[in-house]
N, C-alpha and C positions, 0 to 999 in steps of 0.2 A: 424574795428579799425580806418582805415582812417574816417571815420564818426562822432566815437567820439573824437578824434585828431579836427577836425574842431568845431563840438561844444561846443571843450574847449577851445578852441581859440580864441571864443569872449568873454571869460570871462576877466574882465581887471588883465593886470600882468600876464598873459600867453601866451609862443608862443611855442606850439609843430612843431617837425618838423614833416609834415607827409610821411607817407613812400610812395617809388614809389610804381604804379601799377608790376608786377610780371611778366616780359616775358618770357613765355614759350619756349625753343631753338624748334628749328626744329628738328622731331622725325621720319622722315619718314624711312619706311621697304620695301622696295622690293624683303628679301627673303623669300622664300614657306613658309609657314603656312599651308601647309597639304602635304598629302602621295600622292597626285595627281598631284599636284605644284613640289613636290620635282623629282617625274620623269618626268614630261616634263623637270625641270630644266639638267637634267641627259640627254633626248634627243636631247637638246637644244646643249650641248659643246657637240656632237657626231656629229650634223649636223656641227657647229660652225667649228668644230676639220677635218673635210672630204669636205666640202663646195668648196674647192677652184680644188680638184682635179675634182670633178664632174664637173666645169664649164668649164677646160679642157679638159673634153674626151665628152661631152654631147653636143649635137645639137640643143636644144632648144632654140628658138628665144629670147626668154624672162632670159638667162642665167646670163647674164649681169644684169637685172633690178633686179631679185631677188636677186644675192649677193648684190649688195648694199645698197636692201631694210635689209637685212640679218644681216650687216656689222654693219649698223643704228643702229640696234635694239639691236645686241646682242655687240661692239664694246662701240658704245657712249648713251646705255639706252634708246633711244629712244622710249617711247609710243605708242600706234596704233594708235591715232588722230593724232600726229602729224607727224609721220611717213608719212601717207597715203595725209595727206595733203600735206606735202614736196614735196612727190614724184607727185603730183598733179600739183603743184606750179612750180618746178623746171625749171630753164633755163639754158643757157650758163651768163646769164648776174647776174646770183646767182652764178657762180663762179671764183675763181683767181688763175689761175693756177700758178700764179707768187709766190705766199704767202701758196697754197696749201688750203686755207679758203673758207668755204661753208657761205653763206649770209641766215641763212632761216627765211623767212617771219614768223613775229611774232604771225601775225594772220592771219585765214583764210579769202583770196577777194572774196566776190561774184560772183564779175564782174571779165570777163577774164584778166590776167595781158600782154598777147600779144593780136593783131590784128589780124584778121582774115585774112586767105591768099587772099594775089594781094590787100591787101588794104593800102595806104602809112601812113605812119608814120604823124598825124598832126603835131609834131613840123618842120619834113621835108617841107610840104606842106605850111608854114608858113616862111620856107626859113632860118629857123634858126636852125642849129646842133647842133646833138640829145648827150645827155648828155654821156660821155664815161667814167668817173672818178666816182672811186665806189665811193668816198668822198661825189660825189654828188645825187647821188639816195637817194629817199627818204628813211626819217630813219625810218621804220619800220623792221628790219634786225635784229637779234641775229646771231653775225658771229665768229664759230668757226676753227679753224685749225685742221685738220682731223690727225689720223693715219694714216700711211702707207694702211693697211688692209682697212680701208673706202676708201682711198683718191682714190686706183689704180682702181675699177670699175668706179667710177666716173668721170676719165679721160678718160676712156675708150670710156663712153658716151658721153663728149663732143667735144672728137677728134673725132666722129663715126658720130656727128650730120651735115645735110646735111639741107637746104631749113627750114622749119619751125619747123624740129629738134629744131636746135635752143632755139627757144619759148619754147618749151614743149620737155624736153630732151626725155619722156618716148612715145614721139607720134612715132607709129609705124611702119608708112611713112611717109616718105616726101609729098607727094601724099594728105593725107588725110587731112581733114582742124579740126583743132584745138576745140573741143568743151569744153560746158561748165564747170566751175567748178565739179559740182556735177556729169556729166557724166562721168568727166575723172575719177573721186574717184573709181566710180560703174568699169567702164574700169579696172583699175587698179585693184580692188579687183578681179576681173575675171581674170586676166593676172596673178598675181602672186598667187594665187588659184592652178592654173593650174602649173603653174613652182613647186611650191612648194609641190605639189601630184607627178609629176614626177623627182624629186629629191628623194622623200621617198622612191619610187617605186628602183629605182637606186641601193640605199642606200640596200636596202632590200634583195638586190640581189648581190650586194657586202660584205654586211657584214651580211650573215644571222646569227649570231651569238648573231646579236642585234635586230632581228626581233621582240622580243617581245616587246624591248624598242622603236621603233619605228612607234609602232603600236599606240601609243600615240599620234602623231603628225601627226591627221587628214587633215592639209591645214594649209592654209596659217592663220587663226583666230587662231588656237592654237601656230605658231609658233609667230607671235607677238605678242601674250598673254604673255611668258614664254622670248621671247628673250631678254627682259629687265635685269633676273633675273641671266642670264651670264654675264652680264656686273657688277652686283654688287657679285658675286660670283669672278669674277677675281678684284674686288680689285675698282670699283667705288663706292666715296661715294653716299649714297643714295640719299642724296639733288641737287647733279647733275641730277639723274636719275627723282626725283620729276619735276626738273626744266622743263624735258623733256617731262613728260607723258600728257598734256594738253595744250591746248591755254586757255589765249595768254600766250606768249613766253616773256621774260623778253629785252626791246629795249636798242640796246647797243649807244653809242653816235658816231659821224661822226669824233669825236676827237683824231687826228693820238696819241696816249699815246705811241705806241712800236716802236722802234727804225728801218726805213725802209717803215712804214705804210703810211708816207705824199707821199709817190711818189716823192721824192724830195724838195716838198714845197707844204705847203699847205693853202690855204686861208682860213679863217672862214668865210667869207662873201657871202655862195654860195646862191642861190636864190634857194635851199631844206632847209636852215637851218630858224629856229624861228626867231635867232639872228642875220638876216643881216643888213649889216650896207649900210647906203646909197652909191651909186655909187662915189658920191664925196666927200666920209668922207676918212679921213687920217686912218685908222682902220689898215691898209695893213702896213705901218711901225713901227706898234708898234709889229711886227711878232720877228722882229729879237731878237736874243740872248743877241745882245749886252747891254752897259751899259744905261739904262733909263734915261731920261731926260725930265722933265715936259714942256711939252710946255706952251708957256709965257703967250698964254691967256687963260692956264689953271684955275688960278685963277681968271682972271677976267669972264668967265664966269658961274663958279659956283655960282650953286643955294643955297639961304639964306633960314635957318631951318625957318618955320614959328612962332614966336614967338608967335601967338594967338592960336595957336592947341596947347593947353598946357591940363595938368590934373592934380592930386593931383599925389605925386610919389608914385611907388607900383602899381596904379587902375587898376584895369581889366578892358579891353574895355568891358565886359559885366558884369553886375551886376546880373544875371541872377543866384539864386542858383541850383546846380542838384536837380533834379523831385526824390521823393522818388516812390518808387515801385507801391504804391494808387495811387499817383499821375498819375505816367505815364499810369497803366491801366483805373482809372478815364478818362483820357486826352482821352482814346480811347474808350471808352465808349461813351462819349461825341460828339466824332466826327459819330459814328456806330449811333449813336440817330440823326443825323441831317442828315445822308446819308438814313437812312428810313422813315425819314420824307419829303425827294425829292418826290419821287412820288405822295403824299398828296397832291401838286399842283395844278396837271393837269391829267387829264384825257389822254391823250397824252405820245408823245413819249422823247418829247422837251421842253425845260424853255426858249426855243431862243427869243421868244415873248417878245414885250413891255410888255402884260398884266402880265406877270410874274415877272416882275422885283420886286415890290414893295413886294410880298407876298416872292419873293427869299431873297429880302435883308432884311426882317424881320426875316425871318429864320436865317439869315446870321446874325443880332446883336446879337438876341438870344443864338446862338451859343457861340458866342464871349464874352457873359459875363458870360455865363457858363464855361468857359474855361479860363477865369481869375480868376474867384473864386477860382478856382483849383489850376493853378501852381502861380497867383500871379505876371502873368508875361503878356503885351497883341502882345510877340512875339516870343509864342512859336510853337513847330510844328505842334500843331493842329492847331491855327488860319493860321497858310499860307496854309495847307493841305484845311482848309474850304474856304480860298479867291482861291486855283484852283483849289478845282470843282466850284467855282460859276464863276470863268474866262471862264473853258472849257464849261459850260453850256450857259452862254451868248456871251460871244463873239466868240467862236469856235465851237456852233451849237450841240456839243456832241451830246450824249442821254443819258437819265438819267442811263440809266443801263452801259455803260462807264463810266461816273463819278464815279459812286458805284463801279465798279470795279477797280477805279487808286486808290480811296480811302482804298480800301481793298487789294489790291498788296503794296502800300506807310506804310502799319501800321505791320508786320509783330513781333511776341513778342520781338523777340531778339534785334531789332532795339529801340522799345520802353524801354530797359532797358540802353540805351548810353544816357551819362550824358547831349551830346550836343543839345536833342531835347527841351530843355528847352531856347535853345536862336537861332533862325534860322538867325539874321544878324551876331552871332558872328563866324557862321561856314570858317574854310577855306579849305583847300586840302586835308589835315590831317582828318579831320571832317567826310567831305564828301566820302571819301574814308574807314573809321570806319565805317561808317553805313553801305553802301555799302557790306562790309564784313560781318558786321551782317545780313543786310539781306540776303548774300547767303548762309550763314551760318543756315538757318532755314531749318530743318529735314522735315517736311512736303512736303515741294516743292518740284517738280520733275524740270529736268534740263529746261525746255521749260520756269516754270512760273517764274526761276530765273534768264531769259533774258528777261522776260516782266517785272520784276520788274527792273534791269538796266534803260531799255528803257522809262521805267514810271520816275523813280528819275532823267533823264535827262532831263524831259519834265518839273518837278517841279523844276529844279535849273534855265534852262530858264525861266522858269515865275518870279522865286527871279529876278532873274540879269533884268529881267524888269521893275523891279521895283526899280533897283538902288543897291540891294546888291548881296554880292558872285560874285563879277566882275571878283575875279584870279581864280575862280572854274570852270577844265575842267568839262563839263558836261558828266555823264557816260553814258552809251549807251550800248546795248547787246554786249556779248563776240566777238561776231567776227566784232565788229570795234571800240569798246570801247580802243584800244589801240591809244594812242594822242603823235602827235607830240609836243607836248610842252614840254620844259624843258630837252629835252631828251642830246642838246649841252652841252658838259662840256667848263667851262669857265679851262684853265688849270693854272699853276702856275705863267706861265712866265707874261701872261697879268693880273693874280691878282697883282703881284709883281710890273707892271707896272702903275695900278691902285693906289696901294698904297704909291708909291715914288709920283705921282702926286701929290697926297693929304700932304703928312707928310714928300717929302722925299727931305725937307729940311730947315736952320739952324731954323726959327723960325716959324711952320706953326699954322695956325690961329685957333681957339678953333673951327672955323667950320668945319674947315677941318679936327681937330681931329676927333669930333665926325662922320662924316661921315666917316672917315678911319677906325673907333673901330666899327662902328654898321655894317656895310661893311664885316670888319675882322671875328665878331662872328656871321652873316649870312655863311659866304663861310669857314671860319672853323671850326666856332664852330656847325654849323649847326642849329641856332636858328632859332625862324621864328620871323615875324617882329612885332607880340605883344607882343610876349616876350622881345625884343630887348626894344620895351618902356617900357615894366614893369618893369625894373632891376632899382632899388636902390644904393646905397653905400653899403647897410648892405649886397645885393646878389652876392658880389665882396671879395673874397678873397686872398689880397696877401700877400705873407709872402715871408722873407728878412733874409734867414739864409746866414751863409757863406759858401762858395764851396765847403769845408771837410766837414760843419754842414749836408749840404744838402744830399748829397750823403752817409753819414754815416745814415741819417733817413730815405732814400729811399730805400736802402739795408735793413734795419730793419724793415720797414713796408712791406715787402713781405718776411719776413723770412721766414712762414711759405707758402710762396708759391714760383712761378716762381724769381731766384735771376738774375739780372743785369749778363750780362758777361761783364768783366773783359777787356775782349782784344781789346773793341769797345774803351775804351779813355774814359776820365771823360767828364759826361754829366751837361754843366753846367744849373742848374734848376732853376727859381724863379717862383715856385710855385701862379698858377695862379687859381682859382677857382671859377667858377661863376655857383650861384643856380637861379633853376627858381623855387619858389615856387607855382607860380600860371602857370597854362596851360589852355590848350582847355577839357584836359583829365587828369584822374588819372595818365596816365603813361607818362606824359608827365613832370610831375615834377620828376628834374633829378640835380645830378651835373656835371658840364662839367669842366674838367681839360684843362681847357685853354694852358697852358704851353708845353702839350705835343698835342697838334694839330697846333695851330700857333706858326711860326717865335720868338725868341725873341725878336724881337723889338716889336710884336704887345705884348705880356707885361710889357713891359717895357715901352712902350708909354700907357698900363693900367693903371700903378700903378703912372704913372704921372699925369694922367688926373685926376685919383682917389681923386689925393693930391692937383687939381685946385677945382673939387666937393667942397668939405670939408672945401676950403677954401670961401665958398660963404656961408655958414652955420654953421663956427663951433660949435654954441651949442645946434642944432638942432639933436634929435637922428637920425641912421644911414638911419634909413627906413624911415624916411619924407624926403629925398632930392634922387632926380633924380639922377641916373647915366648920363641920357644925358637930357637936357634942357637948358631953357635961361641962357645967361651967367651970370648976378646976379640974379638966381633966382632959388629956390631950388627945383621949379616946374619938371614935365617931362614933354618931347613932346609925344604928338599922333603920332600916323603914319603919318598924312597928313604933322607934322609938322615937320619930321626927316626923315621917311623913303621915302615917296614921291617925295621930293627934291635931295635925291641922288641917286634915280632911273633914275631921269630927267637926270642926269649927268652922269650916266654908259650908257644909251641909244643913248646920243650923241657920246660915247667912245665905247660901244659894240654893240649894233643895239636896232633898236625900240622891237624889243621880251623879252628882259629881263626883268624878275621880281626880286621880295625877293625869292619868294616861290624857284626859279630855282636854287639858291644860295646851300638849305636844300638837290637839289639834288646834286649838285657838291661836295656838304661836305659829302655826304652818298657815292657816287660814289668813291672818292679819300682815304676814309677812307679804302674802301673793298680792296681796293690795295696797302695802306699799311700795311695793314692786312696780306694778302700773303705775299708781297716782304718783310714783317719781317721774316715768316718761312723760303723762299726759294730765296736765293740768285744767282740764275742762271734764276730767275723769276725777280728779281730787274736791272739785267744787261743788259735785254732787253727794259725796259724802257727807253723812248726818254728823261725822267724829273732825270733821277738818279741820277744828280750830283745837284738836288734843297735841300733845305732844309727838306721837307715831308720822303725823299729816303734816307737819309744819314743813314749807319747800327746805331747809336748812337742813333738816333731818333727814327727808327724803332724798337729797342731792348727795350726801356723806352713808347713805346705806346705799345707794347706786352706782357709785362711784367704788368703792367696797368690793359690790359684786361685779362689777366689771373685771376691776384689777388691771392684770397687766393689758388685757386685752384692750382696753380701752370701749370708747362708742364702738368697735368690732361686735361685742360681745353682743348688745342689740341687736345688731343685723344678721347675727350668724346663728340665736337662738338658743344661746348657751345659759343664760340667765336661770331656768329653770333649773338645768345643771345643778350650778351653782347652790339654790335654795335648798336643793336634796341631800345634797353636798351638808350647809349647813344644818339641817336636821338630825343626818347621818340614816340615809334610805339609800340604801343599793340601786333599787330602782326608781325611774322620775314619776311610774306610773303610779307607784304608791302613794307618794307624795299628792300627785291630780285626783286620785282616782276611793282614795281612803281617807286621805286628812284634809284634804281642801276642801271649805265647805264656803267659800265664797268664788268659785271660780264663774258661776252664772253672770254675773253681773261685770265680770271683767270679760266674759266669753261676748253676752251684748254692747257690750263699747265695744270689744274690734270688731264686730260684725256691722252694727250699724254704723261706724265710722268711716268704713270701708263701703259701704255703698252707698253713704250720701258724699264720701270724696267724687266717686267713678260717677254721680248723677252730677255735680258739679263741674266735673271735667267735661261734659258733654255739654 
């Protein structure tokens, strides 16, 4: 449908809207699906339910290491991989005993994360001391707040650690020196193997009454198989336990959000963070609480929009239409005929040769107009796929059967049906992260060839950015270190707030300043990305101007049939703000975003004024020829280089050289997830360090819940659709992007439903 929506489009005197792409909610199950599953699950709460007295009366060395492995698994869902890595990984310096919070590495290190005994610390050795403040260890950390039942074995172990304890909580002496990752795993799987056959054995003999049911719980494999499945039996959502069962791990941000978590005071300018600001920037007093104040040579050093990076309003930076289905397997046909015609060169293993160049690079035109004939385009993913294999063949020496094989990992079907292979400069995070997905989403591969293919697409986004494009695209790389510190800092409200009183926050500030504050505003709340921000028009702007009983009398009425407003929050005053992106990177990227209920009032109200400066530069120009942001008499828009570039310059002198747009999409995805929550649970809001900004007020949080409900009403809670929805408003295909890339607070909302969940079930008893 969407298809024929565009092909009637260009008929003149027609504008369909076309509908978004379709996001699937998260559907995951971890309970039994057979009569095998369902008794170990039945074994599982028998050990679960007896565990703690056996580790009192019992002798065994490893008694300690198993409940906790135990507690993991069957307590907060935890997985076999990541369990065993945990326990792999774990140190004194993964936890806080202050806060009760476990730090666990997002992904698995190769490389040992302590030193080896009797060898000194280089930063010591360098004369400069060694980093103490969790704030500032690197972010790869998912840090949750344990239960009671987890938290007590694992103090046990850290009070208990002696010498290179320490380092490796689960090392067995002090004595022994530290080895490698993959040894400790194989260790560990031995040690609790063993704990776990003399626990059964225990068991068997205490309660022979369940000897038959226990006769199912062979070791330690079957009980981390099954021990997930009590945790979602007593009451965890599944998507927690999903979140759990695999690397990598979802990276939380270093940004104190809960109220107690700065350690008193906290800097954003650590030298772990993207975002540091230089040693002699003023950055450190824009921390306080108090009343903002623009410094004087705020405005005279701001950067001017560039009036020449202009476009027609509306353009897409790519002109590029989606590959139809011929197309794209053509496009791969195409590329498979010039990767079997390598070898027809040389007798030989290599093209490295001068004397191959000439007969490479005619294969190489050849290719290249074969492949325009096709999509029509000479920048699509087969022409870059065919300039690196002839990169890695000439200047990086390959062998031909290398090339054929990065060309044959880079093409997998699933990939070649995303709309974005049809234009390789226009990809950005989003893009490159949709493929990505597609391609590990291909059935045929086993888990090995879906890390060579990571490791392959990260070698082909460095060869773009060599050539000058995909500069903001983290390069992906296989699962165990494809997790990136970029992006990961949340920018929080008070320095948004401070950013934007700079710009607008006072009597008469300058149309440049506007624009920089509104394309600002609908990056970091509205969660746009920055082609979007230049593509908006007048016509993709919608405010409406009822009165305060009008409003509230038709916000009530449009969710009759679903979630209604409470009552007892106060009247919520609305001026409905609404801005469509009709053109995206993706089908599911074209969205509406309700501006009104994510940003400040003033940032629409300073909308619907700029709106009315637009309009007066053109008034009898229809809505969709004039820019929402461009030159000041001119109805044109800016490109990115000419709007968003310039106010990058100017938050990086104000937040540190690391900031992008992109980082913006995840601060708006991050803040969103937890007004999310702190609308359902307000004992979850009260903990927040930001409760008393504008995002936290119950008014607001009750009118953006209500929102994501919709028609479905309080359904929508219980049936788990919510996240959907979030994805939905981002514009992510999938929900796991959304958790798993740009959430970078979901820790803290994953420890509220865990702990709230088992001090319910302790209370019920």
């Amino acid at each position: 449908m969407a298809m024929i929506f565009a092909s009637l489009n260009a008929l003149p005197g027609l504008t369909i809207q076309i509908p978004t792409q379709p996001v699937r909610p998260p559907r995951p199950s971890h309970a039994p699906t057979s009569v095998e599953e369902a008794q170990g699950l039945a074994a599982m709460l028998l050990v679960d339910r007896h565990l703690d007295t056996w580790r009192q009366h019992a002798r065994h060395r490893d008694r300690w290491l198993l409940t906790l492995a135990l507690r993991l698994s069957c307590r907060l869902g935890m997985g076999s991989e990541v369990l065993l890595g945990t326990l792999a990984m774990l140190g004194t310096r993964h936890v806080d005993t202050a806060t009760r919070q476990i730090r666990l590495p997002s992904q698995l290190q190769d490389d040992r994360d302590s030193l080896p005994t009797g060898e000194a610390n280089p930063s010591q050795a360098l004369g400069t001391a060694p980093q103490q403040d969790p704030a500032y260890q690197p972010m790869h950390y998912y840090t949750l707040a344990l239960p009671r039942a987890v938290w007590d074995p694992l103090r046990h172990l850290v009070h208990a650690a002696t010498g290179d304890q320490g380092e490796w909580l689960a090392l067995e002496s002090p004595s022994k020196p530290i080895a490698t990752l993959k040894t400790r795993q194989k260790q560990l799987r031995e040690r609790l193997d063993r704990a776990a056959k003399a626990l059964v054995k225990e068991m068997k003999i205490q309660h022979p009454q369940h000897r038959a049911l226990l006769e199912r719980l062979s070791g330690w494999p079957k009980m981390s198989r099954w021990g997930p499945m009590v945790a979602q039996r007593k009451g965890i959502a599944s998507i927690w336990l999903d979140i759990l069962s695999e690397y990598p791990l979802p990276t939380d941000s270093r940004e104190p959000i809960t109220v107690g978590a700065d350690r008193g005071r906290y800097a954003p300018a650590g030298a772990a963070s993207r975002h540091h600001a230089r040693p002699d920037s003023e950055e450190l007093r824009f921390l306080d609480d108090g009343p903002a104040t623009p410094r004087p040579h705020d405005a005279a050093s701001m950067h001017r929009p560039d009036d020449l990076a202009i476009t027609a309003p509306g353009a897409v930076e790519s002109g590029a239409e989606p590959l139809s289905i011929e197309q794209s397997f053509a496009l791969r046909h195409a590329v498979r005929a010039f990767s079997r015609q390598l070898p027809t060169l040389t007798t030989g293993k290599r093209l490295s040769g001068q004397v191959y160049r000439e007969p490479l690079q005619q294969l190489r035109r050849h290719t290249f107009d074969t492949l325009t004939d096709i999509v029509g385009t000479p920048d699509s993913f087969g022409h870059w796929l065919v300039a690196f294999a002839c990169a890695r063949l000439i200047s990086h020496g390959d062998t031909i059967s290398s090339a054929q094989t990065f060309l044959t990992r880079l093409m997998p079907p699933p990939l070649l049906l995303n709309e974005a292979i049809a234009d390789v400069p226009g990809w950005d995070q989003d893009s490159v992260d949709e493929l990505c997905a597609e391609g590990q989403s291909y059935a045929r591969w086993s888990h090995n060839t879906r890390q060579h293919f990571l490791r392959t697409m990260g070698m082909f986004v460095r060869f773009c950015q060599d050539y000058g494009i995909l500069d903001d695209v983290v390069p992906p790389s296989s699962t165990t270190t494809r997790i990136s510190t970029r992006r990961t800092r949340l920018i929080n409200p008070v320095q948004m707030d401070h950013a934007w009183k700079a710009l607008v926050g006072h009597a008469r500030p300058s149309q440049t300043n506007t624009q920089f504050a509104l394309a600002l505003a609908l990056g970091y709340y509205g969660g746009l990305r920055a082609s979007e921000v230049c593509q908006l028009t007048l016509r993709d702007v919608l405010i409406e101007s009822p009165t305060l009983e009008e409003d509230w009398a038709a916000l009530q009425d449009g969710y009759a049939s679903g979630r209604r407003l409470s009552t007892d929050t106060g009247p919520f005053p609305l001026q409905p703000c609404w801005v469509y992106i009709r053109e995206s990177k993706s089908r599911s990227g074209r969205r509406r975003i309700p501006l009104h209920l994510l940003a400040p009032p003033e940032v629409t109200q300073c909308m619907a004024r700029w709106w009315e400066t637009r309009r007066a530069v053109a008034p009898t120009l229809p809505l969709k020829e004039i820019g929402l942001f461009g030159p000041l008499f001119s109805p044109q828009a800016y490109r990115r280089q000419g709007l968003i570039d310039p106010l990058l310059s100017w938050l990086r002198d104000r937040w540190g050289e690391g900031v992008d747009f992109h980082g913006l999409r995840h601060c708006a995805a991050s803040w969103w997830q937890l007004r999310l929550h702190a609308a359902q649970h307000e004992d979850f809001r009260e903990t927040l360090h930001y409760k008393f900004h504008w995002m936290f007020q119950p008014s607001t949080l009750e009118a953006f819940l209500t929102y994501l409900c919709g028609a479905e009403g309080d359904d929508a809670i219980e049936r788990g659709t919510l996240m959907g929805q979030l994805a939905k408003l981002i514009g992510h295909r999938h929900v796991n992007t959304l958790l798993h890339t740009y959430t970078h607070s979901l820790g803290m909302i994953h420890s509220h439903e865990v702990n709230r969940t088992w001090s319910n079930r302790k209370a019920a008893y």
